[in-house]
C-alpha positions in Angstrom: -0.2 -12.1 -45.5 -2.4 -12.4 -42.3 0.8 -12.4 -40.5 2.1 -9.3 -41.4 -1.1 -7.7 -41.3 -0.9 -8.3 -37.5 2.1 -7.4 -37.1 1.1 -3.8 -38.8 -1.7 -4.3 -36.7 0.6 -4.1 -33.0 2.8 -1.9 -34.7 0.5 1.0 -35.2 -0.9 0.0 -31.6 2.4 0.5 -30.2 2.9 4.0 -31.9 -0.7 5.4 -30.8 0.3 4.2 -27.0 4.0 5.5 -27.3 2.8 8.8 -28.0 0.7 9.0 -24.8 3.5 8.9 -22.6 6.2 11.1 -24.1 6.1 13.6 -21.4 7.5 10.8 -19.2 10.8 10.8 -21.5 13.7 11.0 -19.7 12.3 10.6 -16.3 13.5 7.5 -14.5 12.3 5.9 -10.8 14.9 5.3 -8.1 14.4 3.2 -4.8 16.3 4.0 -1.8 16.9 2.8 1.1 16.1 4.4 4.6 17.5 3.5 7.9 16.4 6.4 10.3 14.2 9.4 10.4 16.6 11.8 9.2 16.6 10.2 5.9 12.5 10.3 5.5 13.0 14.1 6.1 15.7 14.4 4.1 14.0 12.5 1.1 10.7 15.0 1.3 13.1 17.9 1.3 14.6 16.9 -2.1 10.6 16.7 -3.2 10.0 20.2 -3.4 14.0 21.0 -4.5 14.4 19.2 -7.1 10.7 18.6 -8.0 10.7 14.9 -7.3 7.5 13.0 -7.5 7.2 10.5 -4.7 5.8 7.1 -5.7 6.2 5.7 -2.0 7.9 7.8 0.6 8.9 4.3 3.0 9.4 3.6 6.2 13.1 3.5 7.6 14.6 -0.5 7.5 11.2 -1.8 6.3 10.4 0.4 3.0 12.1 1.6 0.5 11.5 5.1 -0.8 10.4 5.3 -4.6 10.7 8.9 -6.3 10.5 9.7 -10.2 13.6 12.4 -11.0 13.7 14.1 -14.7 16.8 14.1 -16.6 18.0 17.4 -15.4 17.7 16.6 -11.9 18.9 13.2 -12.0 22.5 13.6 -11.2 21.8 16.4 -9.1 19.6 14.1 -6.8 22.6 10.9 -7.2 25.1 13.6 -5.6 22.8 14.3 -3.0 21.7 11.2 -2.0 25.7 9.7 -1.9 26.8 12.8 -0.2 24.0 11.8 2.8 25.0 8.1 3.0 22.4 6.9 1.3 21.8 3.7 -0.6 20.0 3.7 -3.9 18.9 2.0 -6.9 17.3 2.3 -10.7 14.1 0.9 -10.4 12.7 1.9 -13.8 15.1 3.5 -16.2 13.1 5.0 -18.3 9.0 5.5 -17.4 7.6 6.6 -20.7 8.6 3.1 -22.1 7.5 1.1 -19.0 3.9 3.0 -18.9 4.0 2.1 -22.5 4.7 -1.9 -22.2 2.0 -1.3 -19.5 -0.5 0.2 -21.5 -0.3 -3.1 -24.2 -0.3 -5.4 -21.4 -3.7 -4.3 -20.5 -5.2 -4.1 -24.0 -3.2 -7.7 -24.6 -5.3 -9.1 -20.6 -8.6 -7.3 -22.4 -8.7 -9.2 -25.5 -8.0 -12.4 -24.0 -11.0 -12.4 -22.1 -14.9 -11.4 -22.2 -17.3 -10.3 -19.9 -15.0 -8.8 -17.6 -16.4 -6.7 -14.6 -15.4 -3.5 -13.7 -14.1 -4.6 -10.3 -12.3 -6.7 -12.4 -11.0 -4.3 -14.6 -9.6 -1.1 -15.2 -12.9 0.9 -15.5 -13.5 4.2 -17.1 -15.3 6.3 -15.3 -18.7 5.5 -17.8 -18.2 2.0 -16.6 -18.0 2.6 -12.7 -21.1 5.2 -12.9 -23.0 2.0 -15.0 -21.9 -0.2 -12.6 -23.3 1.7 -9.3 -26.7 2.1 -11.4 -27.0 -1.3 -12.1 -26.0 -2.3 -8.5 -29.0 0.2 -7.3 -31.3 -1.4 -10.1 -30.9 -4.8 -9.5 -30.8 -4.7 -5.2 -33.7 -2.2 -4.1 -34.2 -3.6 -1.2 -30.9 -3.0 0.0 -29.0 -0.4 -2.2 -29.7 3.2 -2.6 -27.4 5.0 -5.1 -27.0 8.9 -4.2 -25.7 11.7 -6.6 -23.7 14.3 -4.9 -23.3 16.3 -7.1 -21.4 17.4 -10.1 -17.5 17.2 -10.0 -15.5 20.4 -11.3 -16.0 19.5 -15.0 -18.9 18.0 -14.6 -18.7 14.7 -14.0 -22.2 13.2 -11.6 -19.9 11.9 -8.2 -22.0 9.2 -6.9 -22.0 7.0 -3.8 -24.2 4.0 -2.5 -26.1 3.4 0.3 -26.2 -0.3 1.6 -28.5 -1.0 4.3 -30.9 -3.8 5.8 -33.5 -1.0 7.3 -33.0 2.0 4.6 -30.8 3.7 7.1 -33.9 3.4 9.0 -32.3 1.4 12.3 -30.0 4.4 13.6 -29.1 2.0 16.3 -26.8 0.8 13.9 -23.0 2.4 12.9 -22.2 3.1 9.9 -18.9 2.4 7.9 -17.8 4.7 5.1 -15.6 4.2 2.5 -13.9 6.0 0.0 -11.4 5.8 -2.8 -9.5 7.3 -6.1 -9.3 10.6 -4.3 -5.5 10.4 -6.3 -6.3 10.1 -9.9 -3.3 8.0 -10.7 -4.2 5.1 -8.3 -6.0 3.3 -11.0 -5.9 -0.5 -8.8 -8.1 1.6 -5.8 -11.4 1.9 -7.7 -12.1 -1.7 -8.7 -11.3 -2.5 -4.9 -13.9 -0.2 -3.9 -16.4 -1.8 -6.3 -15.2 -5.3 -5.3 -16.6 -3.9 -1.2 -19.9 -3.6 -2.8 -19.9 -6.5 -4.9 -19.4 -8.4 -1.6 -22.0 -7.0 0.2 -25.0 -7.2 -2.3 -23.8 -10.6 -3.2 -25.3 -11.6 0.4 -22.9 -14.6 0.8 -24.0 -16.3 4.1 -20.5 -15.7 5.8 -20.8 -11.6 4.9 -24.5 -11.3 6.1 -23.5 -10.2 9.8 -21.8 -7.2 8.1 -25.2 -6.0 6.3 -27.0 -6.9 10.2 -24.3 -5.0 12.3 -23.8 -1.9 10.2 -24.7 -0.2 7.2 -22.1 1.0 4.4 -21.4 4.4 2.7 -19.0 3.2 -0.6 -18.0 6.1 -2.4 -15.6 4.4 -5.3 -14.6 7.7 -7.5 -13.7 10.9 -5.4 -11.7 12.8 -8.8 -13.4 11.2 -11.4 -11.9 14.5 -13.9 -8.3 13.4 -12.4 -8.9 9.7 -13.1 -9.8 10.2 -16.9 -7.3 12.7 -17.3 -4.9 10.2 -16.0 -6.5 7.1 -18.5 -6.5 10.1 -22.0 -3.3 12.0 -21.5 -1.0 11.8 -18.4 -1.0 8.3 -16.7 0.7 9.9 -13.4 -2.0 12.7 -12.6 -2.7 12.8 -9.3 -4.6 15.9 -8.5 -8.4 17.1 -9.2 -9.2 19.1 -12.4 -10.2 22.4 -11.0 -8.8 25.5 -12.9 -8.2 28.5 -11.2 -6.5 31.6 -13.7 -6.1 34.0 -10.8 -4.1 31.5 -9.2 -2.2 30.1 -12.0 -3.0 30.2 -16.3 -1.4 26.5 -16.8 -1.5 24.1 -13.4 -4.5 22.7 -13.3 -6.3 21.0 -9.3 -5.0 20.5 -6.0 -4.1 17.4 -4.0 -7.7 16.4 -2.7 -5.9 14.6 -0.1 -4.3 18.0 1.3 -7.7 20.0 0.6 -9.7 18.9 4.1 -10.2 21.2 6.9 -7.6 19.8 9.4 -4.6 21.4 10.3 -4.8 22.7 6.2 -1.5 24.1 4.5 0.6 24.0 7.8 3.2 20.7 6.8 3.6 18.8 4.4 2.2 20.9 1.3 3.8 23.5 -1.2 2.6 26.7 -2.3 3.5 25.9 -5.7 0.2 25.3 -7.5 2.3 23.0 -10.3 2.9 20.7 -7.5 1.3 17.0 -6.7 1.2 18.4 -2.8 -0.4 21.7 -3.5 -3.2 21.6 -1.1 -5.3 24.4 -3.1 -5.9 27.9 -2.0 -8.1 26.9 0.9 -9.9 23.8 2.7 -12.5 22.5 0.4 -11.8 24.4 -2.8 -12.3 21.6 -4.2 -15.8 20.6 -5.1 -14.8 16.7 -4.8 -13.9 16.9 -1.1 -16.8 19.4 -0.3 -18.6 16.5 -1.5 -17.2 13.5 1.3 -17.2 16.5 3.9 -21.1 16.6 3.6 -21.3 12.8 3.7 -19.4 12.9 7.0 -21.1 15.7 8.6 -24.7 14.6 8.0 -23.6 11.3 9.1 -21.8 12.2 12.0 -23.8 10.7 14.6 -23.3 7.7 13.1 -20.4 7.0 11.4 -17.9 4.5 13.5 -15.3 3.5 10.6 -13.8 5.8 8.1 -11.4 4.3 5.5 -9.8 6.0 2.4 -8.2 3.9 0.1 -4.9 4.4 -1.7 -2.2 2.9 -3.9 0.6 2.2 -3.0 2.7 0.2 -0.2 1.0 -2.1 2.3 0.0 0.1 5.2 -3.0 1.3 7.4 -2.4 4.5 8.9 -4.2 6.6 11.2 -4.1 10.1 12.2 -2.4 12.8 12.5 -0.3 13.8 10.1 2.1 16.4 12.2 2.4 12.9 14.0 0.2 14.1 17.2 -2.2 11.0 18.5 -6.0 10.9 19.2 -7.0 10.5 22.6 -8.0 6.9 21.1 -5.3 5.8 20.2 -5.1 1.9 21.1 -8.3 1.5 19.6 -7.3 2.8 16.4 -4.4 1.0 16.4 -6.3 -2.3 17.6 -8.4 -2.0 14.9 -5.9 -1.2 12.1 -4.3 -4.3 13.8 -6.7 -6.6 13.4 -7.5 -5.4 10.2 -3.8 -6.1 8.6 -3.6 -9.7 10.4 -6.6 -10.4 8.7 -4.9 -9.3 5.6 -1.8 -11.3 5.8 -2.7 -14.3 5.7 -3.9 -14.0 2.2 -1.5 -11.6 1.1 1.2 -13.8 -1.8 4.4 -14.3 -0.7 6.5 -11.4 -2.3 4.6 -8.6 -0.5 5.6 -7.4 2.3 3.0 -7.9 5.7 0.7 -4.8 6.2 2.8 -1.9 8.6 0.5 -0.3 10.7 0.8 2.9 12.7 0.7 7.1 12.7 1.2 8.6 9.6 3.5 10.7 10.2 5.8 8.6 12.0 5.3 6.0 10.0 5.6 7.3 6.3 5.9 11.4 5.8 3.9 14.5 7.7 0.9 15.8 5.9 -1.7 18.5 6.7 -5.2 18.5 5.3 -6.0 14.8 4.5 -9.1 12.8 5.3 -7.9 10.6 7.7 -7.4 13.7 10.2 -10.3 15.3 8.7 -12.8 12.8 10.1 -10.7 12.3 13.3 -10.9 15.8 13.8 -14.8 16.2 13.9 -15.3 13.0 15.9 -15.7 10.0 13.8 -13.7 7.3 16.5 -12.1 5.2 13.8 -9.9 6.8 10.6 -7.5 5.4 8.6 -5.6 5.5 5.1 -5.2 2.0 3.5 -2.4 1.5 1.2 -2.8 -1.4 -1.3 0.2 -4.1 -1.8 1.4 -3.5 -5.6 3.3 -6.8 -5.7 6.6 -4.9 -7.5 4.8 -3.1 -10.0 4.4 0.2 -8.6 1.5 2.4 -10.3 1.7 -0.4 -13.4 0.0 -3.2 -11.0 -1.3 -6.2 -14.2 -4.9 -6.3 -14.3 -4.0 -10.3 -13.4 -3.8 -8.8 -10.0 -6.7 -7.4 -9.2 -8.9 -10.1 -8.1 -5.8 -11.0 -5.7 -6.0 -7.5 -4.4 -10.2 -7.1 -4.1 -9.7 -10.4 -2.0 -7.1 -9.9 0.6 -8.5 -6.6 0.9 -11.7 -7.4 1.7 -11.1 -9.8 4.7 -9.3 -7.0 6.0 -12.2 -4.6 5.5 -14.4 -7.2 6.9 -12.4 -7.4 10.0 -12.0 -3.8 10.9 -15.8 -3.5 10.4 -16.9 -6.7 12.8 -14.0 -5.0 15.3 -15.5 -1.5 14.8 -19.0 -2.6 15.7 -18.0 -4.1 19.1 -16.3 -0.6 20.0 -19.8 0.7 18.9 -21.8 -1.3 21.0 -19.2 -0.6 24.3 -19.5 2.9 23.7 -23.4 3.0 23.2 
């Protein structure tokens, strides 16, 4: 009898999940395989035609491009990608059911264990904001935890201050860090807490980054998307904002199209449905307003900007319409040093860290916040692209701890490189 009752049990489990996802029914995931530039340009075309959502745009011979079709569309993009040469694949045949075997892989990895962290975890947003008070609570002398302010719906977006002096010794740079501006890119945010686990732990080989430099670790940018993304559609990418004038059903923008650098001009749509609609002007959005103001009453200071994403092994640096920074060799010496630290710690089915120019690289962009802060005169910028191991946006919570570790000697790295470019230039 206590059999079946567990098997009632996972049965009514599956059918609460299965729901969640129906609006993924039908859609499949294709890889496909690029060889020059034409066919990145060609692939971002078919984006806004047939309304293909990109998982990973790739780089020509070294990735492959990922993008989820609909039914309808699905033949339409199959002729077009065999009438240009191209080589493709099915990657996932059918999404709603893969999200769904996802979502009772997670609750299965939850029950199976106790005391989990949220860098360890999947965290709700209660659990990160808990998580940054008890940080502040438990390391005074070190941590101040800052509330920026309110997100569209409401939502407290708060960051932490980690600092030797109080942000006292201005002789020293600053490193600011940011993450989950894409709601959908559940693996970034317990990275982001795992970088200030780290550096309140005080381990003995991590105290010269607390001496060196202080840290600005903002985990959640779109704390609205990210819950919308765990309660109703697992692929939301955008904010939450609602604007009626604009449009009565599609809700936020693309906060990483919403900065003030080179905004709407490639890259984007003007369809406010879309997952690249920057929104109607730079900083609509509350959420970026909110890393904008960090930046610019930091300015002086800041040396290292990094936002982090999901997914594809990269470190990217500006600009998006694929012009360079006067500084160019540092940033790429840093981003260097910062994926062979990486590598070595990386497991052997990922692919080792590509770095390089965004736009040549990967796919144009206008407004994100890589440019942003290279744009106003913060030296070192990048966009970090976590390894996924194969999984895509359904990365097992088994994962994770691989993921906050690798990544963290490479953040480690690019801030002990940062600081000697600090100290030449001062």
């Amino acid at each position: 009898m206590l059999r079946y009752s567990y098997v009632i049990l996972f049965l009514c489990i599956y059918a609460v999940v299965a729901g969640k996802h129906d609006v993924y029914k039908g859609y499949s995931v294709h890889g496909i395989k690029l060889t020059n530039a034409t066919h990145k340009e060609f692939i971002h075309s078919l984006e806004l035609e047939l309304d293909l959502d990109v998982w990973q745009h790739g780089t020509p011979k070294l990735r492959d491009a990922m993008v989820m079709v609909s039914r309808e569309n699905t033949v339409s993009l199959m002729e077009k990608l065999d009438t240009m040469g191209l080589d493709h694949y099915v990657h996932l045949r059918d999404v709603a059911q893969a999200f769904e075997e996802h979502d009772l892989e997670i609750s299965a990895w939850k029950r199976g264990r106790s005391n989990v962290l949220p860098f360890e975890d999947y965290p709700r947003y209660a659990e990160v904001d808990a998580y940054l008070e008890k940080v502040a609570q438990e390391h005074p002398d070190i941590v101040t935890l800052v509330n920026a302010g309110p997100s569209f719906e409401g939502r407290a977006i708060k960051y932490v201050k980690i600092s030797t002096s109080n942000f006292a010794d201005t002789s020293k740079p600053i490193y600011f860090l940011t993450a989950t501006v894409h709601a959908r890119e559940w693996v970034v945010t317990p990275a982001a807490l795992y970088m200030i686990q780290r550096l309140v732990d005080r381990r003995p080989e991590d105290q010269d980054l607390l001496d060196s430099m202080d840290w600005i670790i903002l985990p959640m940018i779109n704390p609205d998307g990210y819950e919308y993304s765990h309660t109703t559609m697992r692929l939301w990418r955008r904010t939450r904002s609602f604007r009626p004038e604009i449009s009565s059903s599609c809700y936020g923008a693309d906060g990483n199209r919403n900065y003030d650098a080179a905004f709407a001009s490639v890259g984007v749509s003007s369809n406010p449905c879309s997952d690249i609609y920057p929104g109607p002007s730079a900083f609509s959005e509350v959420e970026t307003s909110y890393v904008r103001d960090i930046m610019q009453a930091n300015l002086q200071r800041i040396q290292i900007f990094m936002d982090i994403h999901s997914y594809g092994n990269y470190i990217t640096y500006g600009f998006g319409d694929a012009r360079l920074s006067p500084n160019v060799a540092q940033q790429h010496h840093v981003a260097a040093i910062m994926g062979a630290a990486i590598d070595p710690y990386k497991l052997p089915q990922a692919p080792y860290y590509v770095v390089g120019n965004s736009n040549l690289l990967m796919y144009e962009t206008s407004g994100c916040a890589q440019d942003y802060a290279q744009t106003i005169g913060i030296p070192l910028s990048y966009t970090l692209e976590l390894p996924e191991y194969g999984f895509d946006f359904r990365v097992p919570p088994s994962y994770i701890g691989q993921i906050n570790s690798e990544t963290w000697h490479g953040v480690a790295a690019s801030a002990r490189a940062a600081v000697l470019y600090y100290r030449a230039r001062n």
